[in-house]
Every structure is written in structure tokens, then in C-alpha cells.
C-alpha positions in Angstrom: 0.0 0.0 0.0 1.4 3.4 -0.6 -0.3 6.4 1.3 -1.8 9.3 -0.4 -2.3 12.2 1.9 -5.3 14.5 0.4 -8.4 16.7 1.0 -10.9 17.8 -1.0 -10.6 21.1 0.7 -7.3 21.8 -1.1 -9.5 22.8 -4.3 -11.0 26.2 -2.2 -7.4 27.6 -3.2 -9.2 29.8 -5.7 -6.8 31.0 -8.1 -9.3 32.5 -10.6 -9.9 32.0 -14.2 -7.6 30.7 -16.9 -4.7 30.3 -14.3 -2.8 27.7 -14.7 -2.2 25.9 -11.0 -6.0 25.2 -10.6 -8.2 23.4 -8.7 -8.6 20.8 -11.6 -4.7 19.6 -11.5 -5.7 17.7 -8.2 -9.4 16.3 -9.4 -7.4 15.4 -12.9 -5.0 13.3 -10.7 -7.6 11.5 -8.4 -9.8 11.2 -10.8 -7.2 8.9 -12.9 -5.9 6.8 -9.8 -9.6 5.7 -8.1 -9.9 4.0 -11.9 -6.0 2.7 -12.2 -5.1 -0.7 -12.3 -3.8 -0.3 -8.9 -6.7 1.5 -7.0 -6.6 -1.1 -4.6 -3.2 -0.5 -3.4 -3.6 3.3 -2.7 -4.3 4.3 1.0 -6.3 7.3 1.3 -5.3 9.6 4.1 -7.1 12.9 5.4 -4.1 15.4 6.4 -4.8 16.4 10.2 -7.1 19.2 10.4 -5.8 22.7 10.3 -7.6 23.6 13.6 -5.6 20.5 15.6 -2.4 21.5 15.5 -2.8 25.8 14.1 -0.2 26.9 16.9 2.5 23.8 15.9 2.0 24.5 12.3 2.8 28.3 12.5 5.6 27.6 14.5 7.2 25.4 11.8 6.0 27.6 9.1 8.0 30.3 11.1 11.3 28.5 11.1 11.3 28.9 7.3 9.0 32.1 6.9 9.3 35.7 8.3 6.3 36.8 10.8 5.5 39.5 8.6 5.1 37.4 5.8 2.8 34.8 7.4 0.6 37.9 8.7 0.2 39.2 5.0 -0.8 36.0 3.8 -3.3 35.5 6.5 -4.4 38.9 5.9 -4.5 39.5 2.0 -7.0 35.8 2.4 -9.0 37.6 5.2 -9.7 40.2 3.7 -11.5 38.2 0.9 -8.1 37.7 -1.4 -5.7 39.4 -3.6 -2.3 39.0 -4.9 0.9 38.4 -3.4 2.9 38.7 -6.9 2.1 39.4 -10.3 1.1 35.4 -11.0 0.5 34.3 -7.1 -3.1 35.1 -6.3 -4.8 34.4 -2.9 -8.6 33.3 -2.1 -10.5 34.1 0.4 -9.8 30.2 1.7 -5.9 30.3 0.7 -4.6 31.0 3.9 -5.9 27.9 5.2 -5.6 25.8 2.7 -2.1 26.5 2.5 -1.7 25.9 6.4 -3.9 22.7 5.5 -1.3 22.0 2.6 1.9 22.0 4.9 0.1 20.1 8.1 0.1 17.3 5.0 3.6 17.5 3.9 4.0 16.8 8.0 2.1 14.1 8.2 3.8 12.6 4.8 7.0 12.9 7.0 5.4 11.1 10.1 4.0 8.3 7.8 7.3 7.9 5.6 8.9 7.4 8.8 6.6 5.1 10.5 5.8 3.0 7.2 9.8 3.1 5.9 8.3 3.2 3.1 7.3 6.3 0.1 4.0 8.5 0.5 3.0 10.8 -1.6 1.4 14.3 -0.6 -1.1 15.7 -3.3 -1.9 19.2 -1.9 -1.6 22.2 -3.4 -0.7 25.8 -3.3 2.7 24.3 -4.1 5.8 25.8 -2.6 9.3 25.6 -4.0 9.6 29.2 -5.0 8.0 30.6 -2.0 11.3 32.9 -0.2 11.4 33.4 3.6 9.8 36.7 3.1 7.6 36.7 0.1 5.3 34.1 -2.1 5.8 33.9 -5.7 5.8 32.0 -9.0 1.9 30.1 -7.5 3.4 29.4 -3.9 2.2 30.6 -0.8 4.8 28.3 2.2 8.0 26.7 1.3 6.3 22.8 2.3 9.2 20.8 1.2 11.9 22.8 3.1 9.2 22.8 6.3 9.2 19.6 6.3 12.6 19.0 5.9 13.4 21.1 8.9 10.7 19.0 10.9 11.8 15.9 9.5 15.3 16.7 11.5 13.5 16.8 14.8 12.6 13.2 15.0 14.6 10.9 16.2 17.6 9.5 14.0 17.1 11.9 11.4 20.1 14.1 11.0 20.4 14.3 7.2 17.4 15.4 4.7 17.9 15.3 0.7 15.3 17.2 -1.4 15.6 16.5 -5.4 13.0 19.0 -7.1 12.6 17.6 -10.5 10.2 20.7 -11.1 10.7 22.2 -14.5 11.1 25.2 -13.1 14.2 25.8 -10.0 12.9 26.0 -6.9 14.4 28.7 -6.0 12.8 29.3 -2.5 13.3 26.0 -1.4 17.4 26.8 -2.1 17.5 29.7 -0.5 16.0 28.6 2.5 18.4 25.2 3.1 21.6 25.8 0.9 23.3 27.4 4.6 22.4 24.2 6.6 25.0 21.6 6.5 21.9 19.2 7.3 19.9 19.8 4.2 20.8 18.7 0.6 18.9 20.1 -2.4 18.9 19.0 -6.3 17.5 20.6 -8.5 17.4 19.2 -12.5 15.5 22.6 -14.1 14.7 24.2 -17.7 17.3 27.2 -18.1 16.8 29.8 -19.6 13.1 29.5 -17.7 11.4 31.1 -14.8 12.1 32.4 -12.5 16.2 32.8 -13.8 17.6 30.9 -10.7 19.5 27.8 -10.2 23.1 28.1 -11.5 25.4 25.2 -11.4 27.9 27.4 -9.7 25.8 27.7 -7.0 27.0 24.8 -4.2 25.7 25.7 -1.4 28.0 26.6 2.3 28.4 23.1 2.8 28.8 21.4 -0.4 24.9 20.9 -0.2 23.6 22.0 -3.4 23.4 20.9 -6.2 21.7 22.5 -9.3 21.5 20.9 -13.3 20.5 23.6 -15.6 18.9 21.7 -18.7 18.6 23.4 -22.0 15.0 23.8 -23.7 14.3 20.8 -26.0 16.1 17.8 -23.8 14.1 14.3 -23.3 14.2 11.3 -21.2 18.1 10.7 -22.5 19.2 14.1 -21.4 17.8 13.8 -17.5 18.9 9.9 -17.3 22.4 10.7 -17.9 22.1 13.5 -15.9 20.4 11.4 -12.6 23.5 8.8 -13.2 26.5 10.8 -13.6 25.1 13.9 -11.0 22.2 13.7 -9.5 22.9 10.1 -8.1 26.9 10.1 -7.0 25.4 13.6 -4.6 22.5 11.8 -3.2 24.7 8.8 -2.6 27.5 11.1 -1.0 25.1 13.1 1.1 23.9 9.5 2.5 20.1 11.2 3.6 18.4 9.2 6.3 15.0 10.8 4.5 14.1 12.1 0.6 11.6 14.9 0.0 10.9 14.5 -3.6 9.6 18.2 -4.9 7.8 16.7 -7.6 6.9 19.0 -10.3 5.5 17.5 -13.4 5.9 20.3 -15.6 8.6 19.1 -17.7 6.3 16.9 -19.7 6.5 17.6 -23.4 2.7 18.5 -23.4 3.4 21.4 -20.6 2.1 24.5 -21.9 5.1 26.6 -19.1 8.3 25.2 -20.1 10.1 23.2 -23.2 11.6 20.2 -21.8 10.1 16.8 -23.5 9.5 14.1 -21.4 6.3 12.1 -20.6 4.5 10.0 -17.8 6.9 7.1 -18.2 10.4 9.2 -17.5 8.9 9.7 -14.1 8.8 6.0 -13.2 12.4 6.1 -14.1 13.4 9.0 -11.5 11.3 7.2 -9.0 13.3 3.8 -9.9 16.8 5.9 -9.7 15.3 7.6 -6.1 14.3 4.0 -4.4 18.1 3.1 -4.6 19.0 6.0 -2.6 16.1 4.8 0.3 13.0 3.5 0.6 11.9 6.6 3.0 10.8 9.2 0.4 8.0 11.7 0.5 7.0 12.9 -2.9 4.8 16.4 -2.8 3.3 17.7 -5.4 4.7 21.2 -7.1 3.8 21.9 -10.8 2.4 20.1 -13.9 -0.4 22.1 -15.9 -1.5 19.9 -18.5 -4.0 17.7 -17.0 -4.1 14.6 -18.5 0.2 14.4 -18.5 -0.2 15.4 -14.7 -2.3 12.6 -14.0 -0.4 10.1 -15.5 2.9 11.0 -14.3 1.8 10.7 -10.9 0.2 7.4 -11.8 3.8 6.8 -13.3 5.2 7.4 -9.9 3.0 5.4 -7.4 3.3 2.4 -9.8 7.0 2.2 -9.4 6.8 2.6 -5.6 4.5 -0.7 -5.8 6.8 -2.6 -8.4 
């Protein structure tokens, strides 16, 4: 059984007509896997309720996210919405459902952990560009570096890897980690593409970063070589005790935000390349905007973690 961590109450992110991270992506993607071949083998979990742990979850919000900023996301939503950048609206519900969104990425780490085996967290607003002091690129809170930092306070967890194989760099999640000698980050990333980050100079204070700029037009062949000769031999160095997987699939060739050309199956492939790092991998969900390539690459996913 692999876990999937989701609420219907991550669609009342209202993000408004013709935008591309919509309430849809998620109902495309369960849609497809209560039909799969392996529907059976899917364990439905409810993240725990905003309103059970609200004082817990803005304290590890606030180890990645500046007071102020929490307060004007809490504020723009109460007021009945607004923006927070150019392409990052927020609903009148978007505060929290994003607080909704990270208690899941928690429990994915709690569940990873207990099972030793992968779960996969299909929430949304996403997160990977979100900065300590401002939300952009469709990202409210920086979940995967959250729950990196609260993977670290459980017992016999002193290393966290996150491999963001986003289309686009998370650039948030980076600038959040790439000073903690505990936390590695990957990032394999469309360049030149939004939002201009992510260059392979970049290594981190520790060594702990590493970023694989990949030029518009690359396929499947491009990202294998890339997992095996990088991406691999620095996950297998860093020796994590847990992955966070930030995974984006926007980097299908049916994408309508980037120009990289893979499809559903390449997925499977990372996944098989991640399960020989460890077993103990939470995979979250960031972008992917073409529904029916969404759907399937997540299907992609899960269906490797069962093989």
C-alpha cells in the first residue's frame, strides 16, 4: 500500500480564471488513480485538520517564513483575497488551505517514517519558489523545506535530501536550506526558464547544493544521464536518512510553461533511480499544468513505488 495524503478542501485555493495551478490539476490526478489498475493498493489519508495543530504549524512555518510574511498572507485571504505577486493570487480560503497544505507534507514525513516506506502528498498551493519573506511563482509556504526542517527533529534523522525535478528551480526551497550543513537540495530545471535561478555554480555553504541547468528541447536521455552521472553520485554522497521528492511535473513535453520533452513514463524512471538512494521518500506535489500528463505522471510514480 502506498499512502496518499489529500483533502478535497485543497481545491477552495481559488486562483481564478484561466490560471494555470488550478483546482482541476488535483481532481485530474484523483480522478485517474480511483480508476488505475492499482486503485486497490492506494491508501487514502485525510491530512490532520488545520484547527488540531494551528499553533504547531505556524511555528514550523515560522522557522522557514518571516512573521511578517505569514501575517500578510493570512491577511491578504481575510480580507476576501488578492495577490501576493504578479502570478500568485490568494482566495479568500488560501490562507488555510495553504496551512492545511503544509500540516500534509507533516504528516507525509510522520508516515514515511513510520511505514519506511514512500507516501506521496497531493496538496496544493505548491511551494518551491516561495522565499522566507515573500510568495511567488503560484506558492504561498516553502512545504518541502518545512518539512525538511521538521523531519530533523525526530529521532535518527540528522540528514534530509530534497531532489526538485520541477521544470522550473525551486528557487525558495534553495534559498532557504543551501546554509544548513543538514539539508541537501537537487534541483534538475529548464534554463533559460522562470524564475532565472538555479546556477550550477551555486554549491551551497556546505557542499549541499546541487543545481543541473537543462537546455530547452532535452528528453528522457538528457535527465537519465544526468540522474546517473550527478544527480545520483550527490544523493549517494550526502547519505540522507530521508528524501523529500519536490515533484513537479511540468517538464512533460505537453506542458504548456516550459520546453523540456519528457512524458508519464520518464517519471517512473526517477522514481526507480530515487528507491536506490532509500525506501523513505515523501514525494509532494509542485507543478504540472496539462492535466491529462499530470495525471499520469503521478500514476507513473505510485506504480514504481509498488513494483
Amino acid at each position: 500500500m502506498i499512502p496518499i495524503i489529500y483533502s478535497e478542501k485543497f481545491l477552495e485555493h481559488k486562483t481564478g480564471m484561466l490560471h494555470p495551478e488550478r483546482p482541476e490539476r488535483l481532481l485530474a490526478i484523483t480522478n485517474l488513480l480511483k480508476k488505475c489498475s492499482f486503485q486497490n493498493e492506494l491508501e487514502w489519508l485525510t491530512p490532520t485538520p488545520v484547527q488540531e495543530r494551528q499553533t504547531q504549524l505556524i511555528q514550523w512555518i515560522g522557522k522557514v517564513h518571516t512573521a511578517d510574511y505569514i501575517d500578510l498572507v493570512a491577511k491578504t485571504s481575510g480580507k476576501g483575497g488578492g495577490y501576493i505577486d504578479g502570478d500568485t493570487p490568494v482566495s479568500e480560503a488560501s490562507y488555510q488551505t495553504a496551512l492545511l497544505a503544509v500540516s500534509a507534507w507533516l504528516d507525509g514525513i510522520d508516515v514515511v517514517l513510520f511505514d519506511q516506506k514512500p507516501a506521496f502528498v497531493l496538496a496544493r498551493p505548491p511551494g518551491h519558489h516561495a522565499e522566507s519573506s515573500r510568495g511567488m511563482g503560484f506558492c504561498l509556504f516553502g512545504n518541502a523545506a518545512i518539512a525538511a526542517y521538521y523531519a530533523l527533529s525526530k529521532p535518527n534523522i540528522k540528514k534530509v535530501a530534497i531532489l526538485d525535478w520541477d521544470v522550473h528551480h525551486g528557487n525558495g526551497t534553495q534559498s532557504i536550506v543551501e546554509n544548513d550543513h543538514q539539508i541537501a537540495y537537487c534541483s534538475l530545471h529548464q534554463y533559460p526558464c522562470y524564475p532565472g535561478t538555479g546556477s550550477s555554480n551555486e554549491h551551497g555553504k556546505y557542499n549541499n547544493v546541487l543545481n543541473i541547468p537543462i537546455l530547452p528541447g532535452s528528453g528522457s536521455a538528457v535527465y537519465k544521464m544526468m540522474f546517473e552521472k550527478k544527480v545520483m553520485p550527490f544523493l549517494r554522497n550526502f547519505q540522507p536518512d530521508l528524501l523529500i521528492v519536490s515533484a513537479g511535473y511540468d517538464a512533460n513535453e505537453a506542458d504548456p510553461l516550459a520546453n523540456i520533452n519528457l512524458h508519464p513514463e520518464d517519471y517512473g524512471l526517477f522514481t526507480a533511480y530515487c528507491l536506490q538512494i532509500t525506501k523513505k521518500i515523501v514525494f509532494g506535489l509542485e507543478g504540472g499544468y496539462d492535466l491529462p500528463s499530470l495525471a499520469a505522471s503521478v500514476m507513473a510514480t505510485l506504480a514504481k513505488c509498488l513494483e
